[in-house]
C-alpha positions in Angstrom: 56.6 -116.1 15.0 54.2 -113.6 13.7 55.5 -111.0 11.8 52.9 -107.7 12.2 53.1 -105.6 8.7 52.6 -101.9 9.2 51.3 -100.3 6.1 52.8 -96.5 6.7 56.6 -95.8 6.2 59.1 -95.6 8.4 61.4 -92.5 8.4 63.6 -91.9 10.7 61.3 -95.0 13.0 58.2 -92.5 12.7 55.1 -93.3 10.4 54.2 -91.1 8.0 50.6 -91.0 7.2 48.9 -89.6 3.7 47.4 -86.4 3.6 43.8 -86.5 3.3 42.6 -82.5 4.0 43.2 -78.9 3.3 45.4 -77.2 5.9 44.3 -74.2 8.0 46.3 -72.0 5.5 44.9 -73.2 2.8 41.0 -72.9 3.8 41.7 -69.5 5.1 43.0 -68.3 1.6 40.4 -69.9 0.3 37.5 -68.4 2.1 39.3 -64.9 1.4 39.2 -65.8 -2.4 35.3 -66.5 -2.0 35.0 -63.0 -0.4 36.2 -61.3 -2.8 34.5 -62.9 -5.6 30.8 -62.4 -4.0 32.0 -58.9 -3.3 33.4 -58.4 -7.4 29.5 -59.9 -8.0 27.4 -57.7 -5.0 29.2 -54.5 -6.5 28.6 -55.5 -10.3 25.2 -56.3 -9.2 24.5 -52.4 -7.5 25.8 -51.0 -10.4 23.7 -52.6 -13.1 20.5 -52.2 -10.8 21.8 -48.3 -10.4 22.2 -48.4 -14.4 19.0 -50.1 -15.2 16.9 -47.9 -12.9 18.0 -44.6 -14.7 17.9 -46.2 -18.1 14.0 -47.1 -17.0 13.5 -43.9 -15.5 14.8 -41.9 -18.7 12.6 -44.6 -20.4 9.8 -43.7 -18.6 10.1 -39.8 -18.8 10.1 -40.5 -22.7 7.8 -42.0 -22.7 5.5 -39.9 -20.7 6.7 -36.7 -22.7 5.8 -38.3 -26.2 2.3 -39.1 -24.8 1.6 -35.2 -23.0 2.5 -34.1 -26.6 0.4 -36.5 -28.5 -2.4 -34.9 -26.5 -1.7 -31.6 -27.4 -1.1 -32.2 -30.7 -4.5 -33.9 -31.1 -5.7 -30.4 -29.5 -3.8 -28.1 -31.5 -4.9 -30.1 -34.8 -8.7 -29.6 -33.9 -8.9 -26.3 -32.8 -12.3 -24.5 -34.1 -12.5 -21.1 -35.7 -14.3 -20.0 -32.8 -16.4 -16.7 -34.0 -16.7 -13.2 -30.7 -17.0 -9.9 -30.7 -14.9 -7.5 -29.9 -14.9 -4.3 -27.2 -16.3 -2.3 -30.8 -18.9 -5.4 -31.6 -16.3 -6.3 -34.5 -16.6 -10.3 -35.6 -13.2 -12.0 -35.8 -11.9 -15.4 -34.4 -10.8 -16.2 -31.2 -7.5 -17.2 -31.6 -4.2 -15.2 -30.5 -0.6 -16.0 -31.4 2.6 -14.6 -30.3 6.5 -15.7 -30.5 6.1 -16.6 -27.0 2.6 -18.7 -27.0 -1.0 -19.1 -28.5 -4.7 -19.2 -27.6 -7.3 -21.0 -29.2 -10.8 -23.1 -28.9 -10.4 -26.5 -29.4 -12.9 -30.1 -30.2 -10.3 -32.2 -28.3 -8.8 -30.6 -25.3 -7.1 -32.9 -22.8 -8.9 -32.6 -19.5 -12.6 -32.4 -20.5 -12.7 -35.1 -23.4 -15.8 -34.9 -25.5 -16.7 -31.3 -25.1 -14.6 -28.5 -26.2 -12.1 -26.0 -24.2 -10.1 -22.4 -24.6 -6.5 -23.8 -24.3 -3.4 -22.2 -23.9 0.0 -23.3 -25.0 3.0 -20.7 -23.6 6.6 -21.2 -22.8 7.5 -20.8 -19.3 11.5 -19.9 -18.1 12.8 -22.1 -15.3 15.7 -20.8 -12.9 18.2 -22.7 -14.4 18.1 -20.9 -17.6 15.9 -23.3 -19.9 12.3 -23.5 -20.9 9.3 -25.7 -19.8 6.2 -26.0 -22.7 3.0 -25.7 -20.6 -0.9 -26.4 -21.4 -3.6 -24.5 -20.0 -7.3 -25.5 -20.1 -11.0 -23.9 -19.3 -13.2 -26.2 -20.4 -16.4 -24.2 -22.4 -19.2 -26.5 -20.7 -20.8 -24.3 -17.9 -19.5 -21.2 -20.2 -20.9 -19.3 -23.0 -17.2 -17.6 -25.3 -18.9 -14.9 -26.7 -16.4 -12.1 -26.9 -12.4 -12.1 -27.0 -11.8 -10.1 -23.7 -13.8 -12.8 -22.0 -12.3 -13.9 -18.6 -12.1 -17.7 -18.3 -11.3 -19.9 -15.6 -7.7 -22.2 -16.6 -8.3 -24.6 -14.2 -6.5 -27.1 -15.4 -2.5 -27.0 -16.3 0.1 -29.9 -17.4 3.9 -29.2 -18.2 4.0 -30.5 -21.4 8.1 -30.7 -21.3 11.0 -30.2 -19.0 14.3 -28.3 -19.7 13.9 -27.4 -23.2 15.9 -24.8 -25.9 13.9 -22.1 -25.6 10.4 -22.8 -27.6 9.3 -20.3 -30.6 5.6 -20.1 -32.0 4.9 -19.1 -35.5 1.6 -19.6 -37.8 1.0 -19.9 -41.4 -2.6 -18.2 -43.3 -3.7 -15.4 -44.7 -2.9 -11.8 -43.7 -6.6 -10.6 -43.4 -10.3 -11.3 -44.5 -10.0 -9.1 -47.7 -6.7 -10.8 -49.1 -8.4 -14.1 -48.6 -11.3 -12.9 -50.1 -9.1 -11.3 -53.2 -8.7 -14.8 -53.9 -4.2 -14.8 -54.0 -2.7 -18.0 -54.0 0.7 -17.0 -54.0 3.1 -14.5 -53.3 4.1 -12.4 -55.7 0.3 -11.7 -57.1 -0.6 -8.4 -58.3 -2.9 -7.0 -55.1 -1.0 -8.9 -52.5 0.0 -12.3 -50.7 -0.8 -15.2 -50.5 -0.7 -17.3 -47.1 2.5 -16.2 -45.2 4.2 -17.1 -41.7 4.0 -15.1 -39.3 5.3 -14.8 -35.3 2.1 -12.7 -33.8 -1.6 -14.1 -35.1 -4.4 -12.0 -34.0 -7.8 -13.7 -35.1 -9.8 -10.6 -33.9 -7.9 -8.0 -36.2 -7.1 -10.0 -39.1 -11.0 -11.9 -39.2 -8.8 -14.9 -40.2 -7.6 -18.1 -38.3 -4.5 -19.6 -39.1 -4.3 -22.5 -41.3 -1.1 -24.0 -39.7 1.1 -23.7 -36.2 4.8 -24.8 -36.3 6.2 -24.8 -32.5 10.4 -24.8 -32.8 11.7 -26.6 -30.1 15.4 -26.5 -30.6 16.5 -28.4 -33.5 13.2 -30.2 -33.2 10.3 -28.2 -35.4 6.8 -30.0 -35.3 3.9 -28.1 -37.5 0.3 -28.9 -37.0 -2.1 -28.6 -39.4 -5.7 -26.6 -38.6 -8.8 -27.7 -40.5 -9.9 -25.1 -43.1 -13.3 -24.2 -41.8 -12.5 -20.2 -40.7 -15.1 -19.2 -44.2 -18.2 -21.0 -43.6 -17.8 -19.7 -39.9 -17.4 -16.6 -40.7 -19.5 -16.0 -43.7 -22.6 -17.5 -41.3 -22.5 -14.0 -39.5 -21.1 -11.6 -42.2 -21.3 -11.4 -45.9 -17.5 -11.6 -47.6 -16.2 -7.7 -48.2 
């Protein structure tokens, strides 16, 4: 007589078979685990985008700030001691400087490349209580500067920088035509000074262009040097007093 084998146990005469899956329990804690770890990820995620983009975007101001004031330096450092006339028919330079801001004629302005320009770099107050540098432009190539009073078009403007300490002008030379001409070097010298900084620059009434600017900008204090040529443009219209 055959004897049939049956490969489960017996407990309590009922086969127990071997577990081969996950329960319905199990899966659904499972899934909920998954959840939350693509959640933990999609939120880490939004936050580093958030955090790159304004770490970019300050990158990117930055670097757009550095460049405007490369291009007003490279104008401020080639201004030209531009000779007019006053309302009397007195020679002097047109340049003006005050605490606030300064005009001048420059080689490389930032608009009209390859020709030259009256500029104007002021500060400007905002509503919130800080400062924005601006630059002003009228390019010189359909006009003729012959006298300070001259009206010119500024058609062309450019905030230099945003939200700043509020900005302070000063400018290093000589205090006229005669104490350049005396020949001092230094203060101190019997007769008078030598070059001195000043906070108002008036090209007209002193005959004499400045030979530096320094622009204060908070704790940050940038000087530009202007090339030495006021003399021979000068001296090509009037003899040294």
């Amino acid at each position: 007589m055959a004897t049939c084998i049956n490969r489960g146990r017996h407990r309590g005469g009922r086969a127990i078979r071997a577990s081969g899956g996950f329960t319905l329990i199990e899966l659904l804690i499972a899934v909920a685990i998954f959840g939350m770890v693509v959640g933990l990820a999609t939120l880490s995620y939004s936050l580093y985008s958030k955090q790159w983009s304004g770490w970019r975007g300050g990158f990117d101001r930055t670097e757009a700030r550095l460049q405007r004031l490369d291009l007003v330096t490279t104008a401020l450092e080639d201004a030209i001691p531009w000779v007019v006339r006053d309302e009397t028919g007195q020679l002097g330079f047109y340049f003006l400087g005050r605490d606030e801001g300064l005009t001048l004629v420059t080689g490389s302005p930032v608009f009209t490349p390859h020709a030259m320009a009256v500029v104007r770099v002021f500060r400007e107050a905002t509503a919130t209580g800080t400062w924005n540098l601006v630059y002003e432009e009228a390019p010189l190539t359909a006009v003729r500067l012959l006298y300070a009073a001259q009206i010119l078009p500024f058609s062309h403007r450019m905030v230099v920088a945003y939200d700043i300490p509020e900005p302070v002008f000063r400018y290093y030379g000589w205090e006229n035509l005669l104490a350049r001409n005396q020949g001092d070097t230094a203060p101190g010298v019997a007769g008078g000074q030598g070059p001195q900084w000043y906070t108002d620059y008036d090209g007209i009434q002193r005959r004499q262009h400045p030979e530096r600017i320094a622009i204060e900008l908070g704790q940050m204090h940038a000087v530009f040097f202007v090339p030495s040529r006021a003399d021979s443009s000068l001296l090509k219209y009037v003899p040294p007093e």
